[in-house]
C-alpha positions as CSV (number, residue, x, y, z in Angstrom):
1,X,-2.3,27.9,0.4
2,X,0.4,28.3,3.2
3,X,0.6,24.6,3.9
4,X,-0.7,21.5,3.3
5,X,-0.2,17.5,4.3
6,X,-0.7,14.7,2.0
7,X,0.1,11.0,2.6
8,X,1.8,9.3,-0.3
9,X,3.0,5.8,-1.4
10,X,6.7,5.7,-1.7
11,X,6.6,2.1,-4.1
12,X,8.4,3.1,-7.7
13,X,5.1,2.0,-8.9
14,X,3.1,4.2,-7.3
15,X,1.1,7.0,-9.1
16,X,1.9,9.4,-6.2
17,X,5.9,9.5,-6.4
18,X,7.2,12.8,-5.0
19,X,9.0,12.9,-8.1
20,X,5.9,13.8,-10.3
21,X,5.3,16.4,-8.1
22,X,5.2,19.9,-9.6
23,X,8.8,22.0,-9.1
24,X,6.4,25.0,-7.7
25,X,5.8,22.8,-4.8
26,X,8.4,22.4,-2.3
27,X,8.0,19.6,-0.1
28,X,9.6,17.9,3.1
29,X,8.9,14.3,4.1
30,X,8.4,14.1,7.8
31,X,8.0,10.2,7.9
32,X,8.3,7.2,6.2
33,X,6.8,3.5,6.8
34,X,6.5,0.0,5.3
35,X,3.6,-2.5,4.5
36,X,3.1,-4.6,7.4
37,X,0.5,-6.9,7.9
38,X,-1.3,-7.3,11.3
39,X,-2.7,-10.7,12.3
40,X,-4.1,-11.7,15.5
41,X,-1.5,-14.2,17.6
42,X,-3.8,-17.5,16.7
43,X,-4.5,-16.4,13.1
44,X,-3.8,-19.9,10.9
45,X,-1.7,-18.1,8.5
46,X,1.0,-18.4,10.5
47,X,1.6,-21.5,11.0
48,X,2.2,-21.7,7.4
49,X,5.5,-20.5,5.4
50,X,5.2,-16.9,4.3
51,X,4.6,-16.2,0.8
52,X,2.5,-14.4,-1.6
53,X,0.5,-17.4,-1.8
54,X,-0.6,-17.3,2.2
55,X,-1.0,-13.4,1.9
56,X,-3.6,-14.2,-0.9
57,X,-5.2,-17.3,0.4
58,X,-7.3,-15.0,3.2
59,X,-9.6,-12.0,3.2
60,X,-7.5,-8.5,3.5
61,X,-9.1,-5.0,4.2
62,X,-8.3,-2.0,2.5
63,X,-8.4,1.9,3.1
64,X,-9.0,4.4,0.7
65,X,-6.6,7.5,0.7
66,X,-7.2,10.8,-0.9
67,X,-10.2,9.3,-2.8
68,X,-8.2,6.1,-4.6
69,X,-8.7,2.8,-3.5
70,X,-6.3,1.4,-5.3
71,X,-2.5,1.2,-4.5
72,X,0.9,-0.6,-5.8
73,X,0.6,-3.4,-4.5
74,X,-2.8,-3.4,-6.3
75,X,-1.1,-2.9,-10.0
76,X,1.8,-5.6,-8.7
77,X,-0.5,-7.9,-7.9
78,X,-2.6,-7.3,-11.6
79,X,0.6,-7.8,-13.5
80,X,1.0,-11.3,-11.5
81,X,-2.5,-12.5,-12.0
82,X,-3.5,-12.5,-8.6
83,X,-5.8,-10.2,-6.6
84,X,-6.3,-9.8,-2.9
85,X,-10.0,-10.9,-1.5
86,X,-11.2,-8.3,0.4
87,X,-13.7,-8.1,3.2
């Protein structure tokens, strides 16, 4: 292979760290993003303070990337007791 793309979390947690990452494989990052959560501008949530307890009271939607359906913030939330609903 000449070259290839993958998306990657970047969360220590994450089972896709660059850092596991065999040293054959040279790699460049060309961009990096944060979590953000979208919510339409009359969405109840916020009118309420912004906590992990508001982020889990309402239905979420995932993605799946690179065939896992699970990410950090899954395993995070595990270790806490909690899980996100989703749709």
């Amino acid at each position: 292979m000449d070259i290839g793309f993958s998306g990657r979390e970047s969360h220590p947690r994450s089972r896709e760290l660059l850092s596991s990452l065999p040293l054959a494989i040279d790699y460049e990052v060309l961009f990096s993003d944060v979590p953000c959560v979208w919510l339409r501008k009359d969405h109840p949530a916020l009118h309420e303070a912004w906590n992990l307890d508001t982020f889990l009271r309402y239905p979420h939607i995932s993605i799946c990337w690179e065939q896992s359906d699970t990410w950090a913030l899954d395993n995070v939330l595990q270790e806490l007791g909690a899980n996100a609903r989703l749709l």
